[in-house]
C-alpha positions in Angstrom: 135.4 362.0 118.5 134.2 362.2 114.5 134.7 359.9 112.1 136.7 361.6 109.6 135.9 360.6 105.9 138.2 359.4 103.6 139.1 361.2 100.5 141.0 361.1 97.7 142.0 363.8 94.9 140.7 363.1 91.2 143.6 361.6 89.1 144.8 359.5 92.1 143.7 355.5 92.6 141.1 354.6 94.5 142.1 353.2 97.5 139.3 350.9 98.9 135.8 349.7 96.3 132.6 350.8 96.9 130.9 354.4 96.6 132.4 357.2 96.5 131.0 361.0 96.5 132.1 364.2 94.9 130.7 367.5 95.4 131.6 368.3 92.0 129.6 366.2 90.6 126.9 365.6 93.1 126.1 362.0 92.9 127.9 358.9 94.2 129.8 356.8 91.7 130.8 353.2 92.0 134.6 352.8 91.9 137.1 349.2 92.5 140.6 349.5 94.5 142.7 350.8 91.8 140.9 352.5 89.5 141.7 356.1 88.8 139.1 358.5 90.1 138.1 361.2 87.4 139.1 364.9 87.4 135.6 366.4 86.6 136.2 369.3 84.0 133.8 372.6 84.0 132.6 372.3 87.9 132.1 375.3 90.1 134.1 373.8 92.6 137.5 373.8 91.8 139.9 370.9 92.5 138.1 367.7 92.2 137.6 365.3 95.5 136.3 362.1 95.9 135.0 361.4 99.9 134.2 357.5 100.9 130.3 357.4 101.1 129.2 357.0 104.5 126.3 355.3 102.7 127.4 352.0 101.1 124.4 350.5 100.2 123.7 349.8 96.3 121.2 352.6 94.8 117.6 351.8 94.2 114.9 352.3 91.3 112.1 354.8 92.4 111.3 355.2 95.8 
């Protein structure tokens, strides 16, 4: 059976710290257990969500 990702709306605490995705935004932020997850203003997708990155590992320079 899938895995199914964890998500969260924006405006709601993060529930767990490490990287998180939205599609409104398109890149992975970096967020702490607790913090409030931003609502991203002037996106084409509607509603913000935030989904747990399936890929934890820190970003890198180049490459």
């Amino acid at each position: 059976m899938a895995q199914r990702t964890e998500r969260r709306a924006g405006g709601e605490s993060c529930s767990r710290t490490g990287w998180w995705y939205s599609p409104a935004q398109g890149t992975r932020r970096y967020f702490k257990q607790g913090d409030v997850l931003p609502i991203i203003d002037n996106s084409d997708w509607g509603d913000t969500f935030w989904l747990w990155a399936l890929d934890q590992s820190a970003p890198t320079l180049g490459g």
